[in-house]
N, C-alpha and C positions, 0 to 999 in steps of 0.2 A: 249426682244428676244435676244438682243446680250448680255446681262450678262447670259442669259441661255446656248447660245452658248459657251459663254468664261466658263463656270461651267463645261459644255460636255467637252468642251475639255480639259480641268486642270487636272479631272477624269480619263478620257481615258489615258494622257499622266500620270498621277500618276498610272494608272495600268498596262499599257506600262514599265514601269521603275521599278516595283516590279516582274513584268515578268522576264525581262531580270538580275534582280540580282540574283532574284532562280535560274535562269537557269544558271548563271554565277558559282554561288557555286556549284551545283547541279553535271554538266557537267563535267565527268574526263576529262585530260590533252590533251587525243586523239583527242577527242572532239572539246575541244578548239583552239587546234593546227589546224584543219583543217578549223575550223570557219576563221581562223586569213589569214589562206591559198587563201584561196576563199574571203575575203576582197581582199589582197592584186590582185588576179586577177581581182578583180572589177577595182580596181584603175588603173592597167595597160591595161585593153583593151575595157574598155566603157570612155565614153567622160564625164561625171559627174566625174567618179572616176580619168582622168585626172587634172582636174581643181580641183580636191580636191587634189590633190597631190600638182597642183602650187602653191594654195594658202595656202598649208600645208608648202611648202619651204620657203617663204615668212615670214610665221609668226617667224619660226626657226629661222631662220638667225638675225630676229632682237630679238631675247631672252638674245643676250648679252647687249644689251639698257636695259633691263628689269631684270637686275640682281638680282637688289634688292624682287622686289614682287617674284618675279621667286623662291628667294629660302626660301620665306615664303611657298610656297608650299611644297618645297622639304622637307626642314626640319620637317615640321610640319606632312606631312605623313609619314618621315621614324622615327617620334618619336613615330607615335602609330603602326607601324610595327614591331619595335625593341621592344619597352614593350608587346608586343602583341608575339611575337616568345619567349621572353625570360619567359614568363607566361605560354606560353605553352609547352616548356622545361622544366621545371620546372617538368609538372607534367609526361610526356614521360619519363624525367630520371628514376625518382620514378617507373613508370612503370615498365618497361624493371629491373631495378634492383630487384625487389619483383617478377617479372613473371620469369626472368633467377633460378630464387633458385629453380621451378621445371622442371619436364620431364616427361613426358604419361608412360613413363616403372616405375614411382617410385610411392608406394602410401603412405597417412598419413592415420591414423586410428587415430577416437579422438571419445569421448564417443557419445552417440546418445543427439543430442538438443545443443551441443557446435559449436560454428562457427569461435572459435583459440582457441590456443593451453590453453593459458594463462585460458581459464573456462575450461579444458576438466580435468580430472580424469579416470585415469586406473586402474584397483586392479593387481593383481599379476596375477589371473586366470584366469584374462581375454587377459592379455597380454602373457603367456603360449598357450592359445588358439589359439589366433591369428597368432601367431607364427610356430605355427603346419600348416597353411593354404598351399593346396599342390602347390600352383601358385607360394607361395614366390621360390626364388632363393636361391640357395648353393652358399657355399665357395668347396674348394678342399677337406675340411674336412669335409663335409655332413653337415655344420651348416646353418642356414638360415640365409641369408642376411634382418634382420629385427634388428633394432634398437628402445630399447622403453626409450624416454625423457623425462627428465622433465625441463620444463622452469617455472624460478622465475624473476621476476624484482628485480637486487639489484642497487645502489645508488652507485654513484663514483663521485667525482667530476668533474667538466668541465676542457677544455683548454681554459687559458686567460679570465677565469669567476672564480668570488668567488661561483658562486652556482654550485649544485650540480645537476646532472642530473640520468636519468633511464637508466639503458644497460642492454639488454636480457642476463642472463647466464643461459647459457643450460650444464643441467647434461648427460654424454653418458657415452656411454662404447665404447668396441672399433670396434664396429660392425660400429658405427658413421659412422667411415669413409669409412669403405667399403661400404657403402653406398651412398655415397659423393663421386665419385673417382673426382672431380671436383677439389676438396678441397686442398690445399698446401701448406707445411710448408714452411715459406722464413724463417726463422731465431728460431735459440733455440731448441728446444725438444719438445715433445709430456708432457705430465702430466704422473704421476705416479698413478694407482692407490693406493686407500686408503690415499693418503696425498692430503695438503690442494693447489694444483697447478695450475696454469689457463695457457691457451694459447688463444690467443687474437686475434680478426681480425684484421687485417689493416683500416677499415670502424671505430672499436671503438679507435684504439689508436688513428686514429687522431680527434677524438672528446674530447676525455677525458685524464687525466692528470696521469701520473705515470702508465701507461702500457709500458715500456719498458721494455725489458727484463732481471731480476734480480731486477726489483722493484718488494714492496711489498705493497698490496692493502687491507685495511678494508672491507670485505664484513658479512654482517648477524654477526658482534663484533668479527670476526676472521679474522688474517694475513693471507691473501692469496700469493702466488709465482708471480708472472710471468714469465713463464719457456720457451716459445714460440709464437709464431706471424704468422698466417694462412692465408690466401687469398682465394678465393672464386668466384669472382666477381661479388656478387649477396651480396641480404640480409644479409645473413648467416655470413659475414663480418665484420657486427654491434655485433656482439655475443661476449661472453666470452665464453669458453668450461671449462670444469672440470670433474671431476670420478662424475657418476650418486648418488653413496650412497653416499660421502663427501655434496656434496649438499644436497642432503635428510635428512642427518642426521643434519645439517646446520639449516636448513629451515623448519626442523620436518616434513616431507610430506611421513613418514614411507617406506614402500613400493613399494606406489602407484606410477604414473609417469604419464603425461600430452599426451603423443600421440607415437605414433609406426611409424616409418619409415618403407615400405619394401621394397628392391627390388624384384622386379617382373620379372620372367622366360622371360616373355614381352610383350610389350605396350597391344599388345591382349587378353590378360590374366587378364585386371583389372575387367572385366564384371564376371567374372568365380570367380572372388578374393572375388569381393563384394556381389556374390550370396555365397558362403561359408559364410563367417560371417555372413552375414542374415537369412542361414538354423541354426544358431548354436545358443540354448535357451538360453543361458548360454551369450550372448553376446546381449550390447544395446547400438551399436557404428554404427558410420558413418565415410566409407571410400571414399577418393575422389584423384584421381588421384593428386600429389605436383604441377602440371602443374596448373590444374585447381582450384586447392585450393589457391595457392600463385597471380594466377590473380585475383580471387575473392576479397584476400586483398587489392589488390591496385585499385580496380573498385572504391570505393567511395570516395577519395582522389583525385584520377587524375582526377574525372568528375565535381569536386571543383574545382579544379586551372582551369580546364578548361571554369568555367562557369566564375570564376574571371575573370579568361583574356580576354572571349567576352567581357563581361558587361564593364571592366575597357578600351579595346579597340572601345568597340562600344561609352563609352563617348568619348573619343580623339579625335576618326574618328569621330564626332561630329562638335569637331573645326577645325579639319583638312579641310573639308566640306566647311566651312562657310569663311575659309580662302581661300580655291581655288576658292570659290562663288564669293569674295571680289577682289580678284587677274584680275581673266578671267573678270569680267563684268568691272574692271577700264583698264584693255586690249582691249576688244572692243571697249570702250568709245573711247580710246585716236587712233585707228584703223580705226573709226569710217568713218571720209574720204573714208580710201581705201578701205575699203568694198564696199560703196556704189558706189566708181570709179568700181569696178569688177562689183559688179551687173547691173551697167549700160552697160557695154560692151558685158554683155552679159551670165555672168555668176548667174548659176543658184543657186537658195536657198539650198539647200541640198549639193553641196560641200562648203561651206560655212559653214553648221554646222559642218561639218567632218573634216574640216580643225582645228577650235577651238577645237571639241574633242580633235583631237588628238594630239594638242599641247599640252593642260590639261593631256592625257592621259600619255606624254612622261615626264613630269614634275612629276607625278604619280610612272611613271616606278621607274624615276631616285630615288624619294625616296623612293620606296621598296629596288632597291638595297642597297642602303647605310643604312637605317635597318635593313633590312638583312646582312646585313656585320656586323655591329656593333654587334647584337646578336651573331655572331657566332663568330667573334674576342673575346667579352667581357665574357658573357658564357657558349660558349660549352667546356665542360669537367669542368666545374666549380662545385666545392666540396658545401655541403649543408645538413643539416641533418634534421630531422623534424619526429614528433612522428608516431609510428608504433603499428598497432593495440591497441592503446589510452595509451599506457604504457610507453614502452622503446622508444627511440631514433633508426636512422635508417639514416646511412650515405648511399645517394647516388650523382651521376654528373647528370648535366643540359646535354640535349640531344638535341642538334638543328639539327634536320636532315633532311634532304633535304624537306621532304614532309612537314616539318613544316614551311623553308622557303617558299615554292611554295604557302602554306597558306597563310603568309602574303605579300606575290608579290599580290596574288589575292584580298586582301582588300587593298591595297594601290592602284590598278587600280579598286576595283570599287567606292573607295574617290572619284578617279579621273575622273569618269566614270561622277556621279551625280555631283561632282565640275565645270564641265565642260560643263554638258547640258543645264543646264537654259539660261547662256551667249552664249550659239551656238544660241540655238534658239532664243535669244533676234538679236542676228547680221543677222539671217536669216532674222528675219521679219523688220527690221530697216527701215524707210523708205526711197529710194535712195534720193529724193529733200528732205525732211529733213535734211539729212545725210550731204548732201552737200553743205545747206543752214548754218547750225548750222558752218559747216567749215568754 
């Protein structure tokens, strides 16, 4: 009967404790903040939440005796916080750099069954077509704010590597950039058409070797210029630009071209846009607002790093767990006395485990913060490049932002949440003449 009872209760309290972590992750900030609120008035004006404050002071004060275990905790949780924020930086940079390249008023147009640029194929008449479409937008000259591109993966070599890596260059004209008013020349000149010219993002010269300006580049067994240096602060960054026929003629891709930019009259106008191409027989393409096409790209990449950095944080928090386990139960042991002098006085089981909590949970706190700091000292804004739609390369920065920290504050206090309950509750139940026998 009482191993049944000890079974009921192991159960209840392991469901108990999977309750409160859902709910712990679950619950926005608001939320939380007022849970923490309403703690702290329990503690200030019921007689439990007194005594758990006393013997909450008590254990503090002697944390400096306990240096050493103390900041096996610390450490130990602010190292799977810190790997854990900088993993999920990782993939926010990424994010936010592929989703900035579009906006709801801009659309791509890429052939019907293609899902980037790199598979799509245009003909000539289909991109005349498209082009005609009444939503797109003018210039002052009655031209349509539609750019048709093509992108190839050519080969350049790396910086500070003997190998050689992928960088998108994209063939335009000069509608490109009327379409792009984002887009900026920091240094050098635009290209010329009809000659073999490149202008470079800031994202590729610093990955690859010999894009400065008035260097010259091996691309498809022809010298290319480097004539200028663009910025973007997006994808679009990573690219090389050129005349659309010098590349074509290059690359032998005839006529054709990979996908149509357009600007659109506006953002309201994409429904209207995409019902035109679709009345039009002559056309077997799929348009999608740049906005939602460039996050599509980065949906299955970010949900990778993101699953890395549970899996790789949820082993850490592992031992982080097993260390605070190790820490708080040789803390109550050598406690062990004063406890049971409280309990004997008078004091009740339950600020007893509150007390431990929250010692655990403050040791918690501290090292969220300090991985938290270290990720965002070490880094945010830190440069990093990594393959883009399975081809080219694709410079973007580590993004630690606030909500990523508040992420890992909240796994480093629920470490400390479960580090810290079994050892409350073992102090709760301790027996007082034991306790003070064994002393």
């Amino acid at each position: 009967m009482k191993k049944m009872k000890s079974l009921l209760r192991g159960f209840g309290l392991a469901l108990l404790l999977a309750a409160l972590l859902a709910a712990w992750i679950v619950l926005p900030w608001p939320a939380l903040l007022g849970a923490v609120a309403l703690f702290a008035l329990w503690m200030a004006f019921t007689r439990s939440g007194r005594q758990a404050a006393s013997v909450t002071q008590v254990g503090i004060s002697t944390l400096s005796q306990r240096i050493g275990a103390s900041s096996v905790v610390v450490i130990g949780i602010a190292g799977v916080v810190g790997v854990l924020v900088a993993l999920l930086a990782m993939g926010e940079g990424y994010r936010q750099t592929v989703s900035a390249s579009g906006s709801e008023d801009t659309a791509i147009v890429l052939r019907g069954g293609s899902s980037a640029e790199l598979g799509s194929v245009l003909s000539r008449e289909q991109i005349d077509a498209i082009s005609r479409a009444p939503q797109i937008a003018r210039d002052g000259e009655g031209r349509p704010l539609a750019s048709a591109e093509l992108l190839v993966a050519a080969t350049v070599p790396l910086k500070d590597s003997k190998d050689d890596g992928n960088v998108s260059l994209r063939g335009v004209g000069d509608m490109a950039f009327a379409v792009r008013p984002g887009l900026k020349l920091v240094e050098g000149r635009t290209f010329q058409p009809g000659r073999r010219e490149l202008v470079v993002g800031t994202g590729a010269q610093r990955q690859f070797a010999g894009l400065a300006v008035g260097k010259q580049v091996r691309l498809g067994n022809q010298a290319w210029t480097v004539v200028g240096i663009f910025d973007s602060r997006d994808a679009t960054a990573s690219e090389m630009w050129a005349d659309a026929e010098v590349v074509s003629a290059t690359y032998r891709r005839g006529s054709s071209r990979a996908s149509m930019y357009a600007k659109l009259v506006g953002a309201k106008e994409f429904n209207a846009f995409k019902a035109t191409l679709a009345a039009d027989p002559r056309l077997q393409v799929e348009a999608d607002t740049t906005l939602s096409y460039f996050s599509k790209q980065s949906e299955a990449l970010t949900k990778v790093l993101r699953i890395i950095g549970i899996v790789v944080g949820s082993i850490m928090a592992i031992g982080a767990v097993f260390g605070a386990l190790n820490t708080m139960f040789a803390t109550v042991a050598s406690r062990a006395r004063e406890i049971a002098t409280l309990r004997a006085i008078g004091f009740r089981g339950v600020p007893v485990v509150i007390a431990v909590m929250l010692e655990t949970m403050l040791l918690a706190l501290l090292g969220g913060l300090l991985g938290g700091l270290v990720a965002w000292l070490v880094f945010n804004g830190y440069t990093a490049s990594t393959l883009a739609g399975g081809t080219s390369q694709l410079s973007f920065e580590f993004k630690v932002s606030p909500a990523l920290l508040w992420e890992g504050l909240k796994w480093a206090l629920a470490i400390g949440f479960i580090g810290g309950l079994f050892p409350a509750l073992r102090a709760a139940s301790l027996p007082v003449t034991d306790a003070l026998r064994g002393a």
